[in-house]
C-alpha positions, 0 to 999 in steps of 0.5 A: 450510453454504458458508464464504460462507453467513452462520452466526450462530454463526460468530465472523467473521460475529457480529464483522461484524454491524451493521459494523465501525465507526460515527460518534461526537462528539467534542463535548458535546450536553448543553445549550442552549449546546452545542447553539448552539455545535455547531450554529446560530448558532455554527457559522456563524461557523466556515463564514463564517471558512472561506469568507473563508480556506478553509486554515482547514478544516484547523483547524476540521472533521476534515479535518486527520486523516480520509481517504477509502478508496475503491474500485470493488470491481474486485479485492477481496483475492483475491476479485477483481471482486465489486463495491462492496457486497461490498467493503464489509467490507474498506474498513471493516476498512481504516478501523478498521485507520488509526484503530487504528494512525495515529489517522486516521479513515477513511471507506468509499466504494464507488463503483457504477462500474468507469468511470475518468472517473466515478471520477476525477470522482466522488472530485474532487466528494468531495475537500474533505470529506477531508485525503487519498485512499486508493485500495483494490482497483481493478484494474490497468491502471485504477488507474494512471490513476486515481491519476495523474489524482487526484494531478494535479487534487487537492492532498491525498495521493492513494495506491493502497495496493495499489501503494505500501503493498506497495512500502514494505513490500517495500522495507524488507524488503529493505534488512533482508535485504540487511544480514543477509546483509552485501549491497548493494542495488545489487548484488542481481539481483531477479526481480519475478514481475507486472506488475499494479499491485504489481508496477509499484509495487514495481519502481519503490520498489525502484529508488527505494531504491537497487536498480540498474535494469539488474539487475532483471527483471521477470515478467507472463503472458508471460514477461519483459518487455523490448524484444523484446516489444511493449507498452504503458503501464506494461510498456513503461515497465518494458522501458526500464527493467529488464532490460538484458541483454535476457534472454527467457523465463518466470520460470525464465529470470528467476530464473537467478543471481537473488539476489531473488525478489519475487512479486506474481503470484498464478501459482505458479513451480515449485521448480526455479526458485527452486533455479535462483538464486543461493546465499544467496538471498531470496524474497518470496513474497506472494500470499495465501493461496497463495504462489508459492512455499511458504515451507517449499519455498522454505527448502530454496534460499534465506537469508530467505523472507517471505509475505503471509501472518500464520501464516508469518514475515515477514509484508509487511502494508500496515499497516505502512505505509499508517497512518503513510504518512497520517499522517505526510502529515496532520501535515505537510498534504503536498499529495502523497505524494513518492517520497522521502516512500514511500523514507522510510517504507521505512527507518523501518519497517526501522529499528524491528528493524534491531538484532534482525535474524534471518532470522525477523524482518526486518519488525516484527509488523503489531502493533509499536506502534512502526512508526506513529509512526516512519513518521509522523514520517519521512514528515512530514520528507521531505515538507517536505524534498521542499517538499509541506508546508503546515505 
């Protein structure tokens, strides 16, 4: 039996059977009153009193603390372009995972279109029935319109996780490697192999978190992109802002004298490379299931290695961040999601083991009850701190 053929004795296909997740009240239906109250007449007070002030959804529906998790099935984990019905089972994991660790209710919603308008369209009619949008698993160069067209016509959160959720996490690895090893961000030399949407994102939260742009260089199928090659969108963005020595080559050119390796390409890089940077070094290998670089090869020439992966150390899981991203966001009705608010989160996540730091331990377990309600609280004070607040 393949291992995608459903075998009812296989503990992950029982585990899904019927869903991860379902509706519940949070309401008594017990009697003729609760009924009136729940539903008609009474409810049409509430829908009347919104009407005449429609900031009022936020106290009396579960806008205030449920999202949308929405993707067209483009590129699905490492499954790649498997539609939305396929992806189902990861957007209910995702709902159970922000219930889990932020207490926000999430909402499924595959969309039967890879058709930017229709998405954008699409998720705008949807939007007054959630206090945010999660973006998950559009593929790339797609997604950036997607989410600046949202973040522009919405005036809820908008966050592709895939992008901003990775670039949280790598950031406060980073800050936590960079203090074990006694190094300033500002001083690293980062090598960034992909330029897809992870790639973009993580780029950008670095430089945001204090990484000095001119000492970054960033990898796609090509080879390192800079102002000798011709581009467009996104990686022309990055050749005007990386890569100030101009450097030319594929990612071994890139990692020589690099202190950091980020991996968010999926393509395997060759252990001469990495042996290529420079002493005392740091790899953030992070495609899963296969890193590019094996963490046991990638120990052999650096200080600090982290994966994508749960069996290794230093796992960068999203969920240590996109929960208290969003609720962090909900509590304050932030109307967007700031730079400041994503560089915040950063830092709370690294703050939870910053007095434990080991080479083993720079990011908290994905199960650190603490992490959620630290990112939260940060996230909600940078976004009135960046004026995005309602309340």
């Amino acid at each position: 039996m393949s291992a995608s053929t459903p075998d009812p004795a296989d503990p992950v296909f029982r585990l899904h059977l019927g869903g991860k997740m379902a509706v519940t009240s949070t309401v008594p239906l017990t009697s003729r009153e609760d009924l009136s109250l729940a539903y008609t007449p009474g409810v049409a007070r509430v829908c009347e009193a919104i009407a005449a002030d429609p900031a009022l959804v936020d106290t009396y529906t579960w806008v205030s603390h449920t999202v949308a998790v929405v993707t067209d099935g483009s590129a699905v984990l490492g499954l790649g372009n498997i539609g939305p019905r396929a992806a189902l089972p990861v957007m209910e994991g995702k709902a159970v995972l922000f219930k889990q660790f932020g207490g926000v209710d999430a909402v499924p919603v595959c969309l039967d279109t890879q058709d930017v308008d229709e998405i954008v369209a699409t998720v705008k009619a949807l939007a007054p029935s959630f206090g945010g949008i999660n973006l998950e698993d559009i593929s790339a160069p797609r997604c950036f319109e997607v989410e600046r067209r949202l973040d522009e016509a919405l005036d809820i959160p908008v966050f592709h996780d895939d992008q901003h959720g990775t670039a949280i996490v790598v950031l406060a690895a980073l800050r936590n490697a960079a203090t074990l090893l006694n190094r300033k961000l500002g001083d690293l030399r980062v090598a960034v192999s992909g330029a897809g949407a992870a790639g973009v994102a993580v780029t950008k939260m670095l430089i945001a978190g204090g990484v000095d742009p001119a000492r970054v260089v960033v990898c796609d199928s090509r080879g390192i992109i800079g102002r000798h090659r011709e581009l467009t969108g996104t990686k022309a963005e990055l050749a005007e802002l990386t890569n100030a020595e101009g450097r030319q080559g594929d990612i071994t050119e890139a990692l020589r004298g690099a202190d950091v390796l980020v991996g968010v390409s999926g393509g395997q890089i060759p252990e001469a490379a990495v042996a290529g940077m420079a002493p005392g070094g740091i790899v953030f290998a992070l495609a899963n299931p296969t890193p590019e670089v094996h963490p046991e090869v990638a120990a052999r020439h650096v200080a600090v290695v982290a994966t994508g992966r749960s069996d290794y150390p230093n796992q960068i899981n999203n969920v240590l961040a996109f929960p208290g991203v969003f609720r962090g966001a909900l509590d304050a009705g932030a109307t967007r999601v700031t730079d400041g608010m994503k560089v915040a989160a950063a830092d709370a996540i690294a703050g939870v083991v910053a007095e434990s730091l080991t080479a083993d331990a720079i990011v908290p377990s994905p199960l650190d009850p603490r992490v959620a309600p630290a990112v939260a609280e940060a996230v909600a004070e940078a976004a009135r701190r960046d004026g995005v607040a309602r309340h």
